[in-house]
N, C-alpha and C positions, 0 to 999 in steps of 0.2 A: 930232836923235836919232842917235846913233850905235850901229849892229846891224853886233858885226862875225862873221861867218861862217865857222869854219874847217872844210875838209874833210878832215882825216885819211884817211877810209875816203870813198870815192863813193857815191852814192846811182844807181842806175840810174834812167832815166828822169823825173827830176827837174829842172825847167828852173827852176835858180838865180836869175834876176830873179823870174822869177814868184812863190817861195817867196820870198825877200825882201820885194816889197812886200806879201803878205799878212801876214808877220809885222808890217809896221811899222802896218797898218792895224788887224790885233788891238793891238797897243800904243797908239793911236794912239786906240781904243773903251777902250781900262780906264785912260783920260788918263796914260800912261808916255808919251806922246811926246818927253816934253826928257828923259827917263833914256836908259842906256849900258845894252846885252845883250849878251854875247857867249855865242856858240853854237858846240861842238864838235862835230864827228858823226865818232864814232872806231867802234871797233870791241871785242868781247867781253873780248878779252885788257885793252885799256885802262881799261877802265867797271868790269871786275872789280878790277883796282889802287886805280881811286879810291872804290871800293864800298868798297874792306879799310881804306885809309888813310887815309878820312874817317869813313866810316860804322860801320866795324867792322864789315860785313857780307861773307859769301862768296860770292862766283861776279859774274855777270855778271845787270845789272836792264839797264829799257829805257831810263830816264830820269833824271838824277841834276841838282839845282837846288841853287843857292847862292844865298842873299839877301844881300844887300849892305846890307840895309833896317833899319836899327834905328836906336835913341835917337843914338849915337855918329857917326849919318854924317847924320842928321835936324840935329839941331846943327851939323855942319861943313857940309850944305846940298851933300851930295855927290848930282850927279848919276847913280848906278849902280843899278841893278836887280839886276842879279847874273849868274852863269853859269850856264848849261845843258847837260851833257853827254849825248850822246844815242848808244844804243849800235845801229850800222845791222844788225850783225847780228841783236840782237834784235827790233830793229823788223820786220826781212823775216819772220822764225818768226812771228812775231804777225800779220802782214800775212796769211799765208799759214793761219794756226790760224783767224781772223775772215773769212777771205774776204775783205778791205776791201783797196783796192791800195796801197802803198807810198806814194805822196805824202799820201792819207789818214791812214794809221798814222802817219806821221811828223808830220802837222799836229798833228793829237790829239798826241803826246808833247810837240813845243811850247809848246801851249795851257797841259799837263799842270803843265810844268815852269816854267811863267810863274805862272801862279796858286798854286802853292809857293812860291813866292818872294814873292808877295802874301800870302801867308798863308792860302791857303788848305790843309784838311788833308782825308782824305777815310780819315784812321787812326784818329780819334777816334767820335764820335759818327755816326749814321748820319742825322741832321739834316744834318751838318757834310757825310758823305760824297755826301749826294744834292744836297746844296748847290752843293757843287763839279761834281756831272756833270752838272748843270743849264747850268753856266756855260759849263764845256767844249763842251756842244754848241751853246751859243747863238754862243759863239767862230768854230766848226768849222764853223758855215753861215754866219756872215760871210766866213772863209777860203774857203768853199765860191763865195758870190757872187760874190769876184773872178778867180774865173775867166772869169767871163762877162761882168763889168760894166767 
C-alpha cells in the first residue's frame, strides 16, 4: 500500500506515524490495502482554488476527494484510490465549533473523504446519508482503538 502524505499547512499536535498507521489500518478494514492515497493537508486559500476549479463551488470546505475508481482504471487494473484534500484551517473552526480535538476532526475528515471515493454519498437520500455516518464512526473507533492497541 502506498499512503503518501503531504503537509502544505501543519497540523499542531499531531504525531505523523501515528496518523499514518491508523490510516493504513482504516484501509486495510474496507480491503484497499494493495490501492495508492494520497493526502494533502493544505490550507483555506488552497481548498478554495480547488473547490472553484474542480467543483465549481466558492470559498473554502473541509474536505475535498477524488476517486480514481471507475470502469476505465478497473480494466487497466490500476491500483489507485484517489486523492484527499483536507483543508487544516477548516478542520480547527470545526474542531473548535464541535468541541472534539483536532486529531479527531481530522480522522473523521479522512474517513469522510475515503468513503467518497468508495462511493459513498451522504447528498442524496437520507438512507444513503445515515448509511455513510454509520460507517464513519465505525471507522473513527477503529482509528480511535489504535491509539491504545
Amino acid at each position: 500500500m502506498a499512503l503518501q502524505i503531504r503537509y502544505e499547512k501543519q497540523i499542531p499536535g499531531i504525531k505523523k506515524r501515528l496518523l499514518r498507521q491508523k490510516i493504513k489500518t482504516v484501509l486495510e478494514d474496507l480491503g484497499c490495502q494493495d490501492k495508492e492515497l494520497s493526502i494533502l493537508f493544505t490550507d483555506d486559500k488552497h481548498i478554495s482554488e480547488i473547490n472553484k476549479n474542480y467543483l465549481k463551488r466558492e470559498g473554502p470546505t473541509d474536505v475535498i476527494s477524488f476517486s480514481f475508481l471507475g470502469k476505465e482504471e478497473e480494466r487497466m487494473n490500476i491500483p489507485i484510490l484517489g486523492d484527499i484534500v483536507i483543508s487544516v484551517d477548516t478542520a480547527k473552526r470545526e474542531s473548535e465549533e464541535t468541541g472534539e480535538d483536532i486529531e479527531t476532526t481530522i480522522c473523521r475528515l479522512i474517513i469522510h473523504g475515503i468513503l467518497h471515493i468508495l462511493g459513498y454519498d451522504h447528498e442524496g437520500s437520507k438512507e444513503e446519508a445515515q448509511k455513510m455516518r454509520k460507517e464513519e464512526e465505525r471507522l473513527l473507533s477503529i482509528m480511535k482503538m489504535k491509539e491504545v492497541g
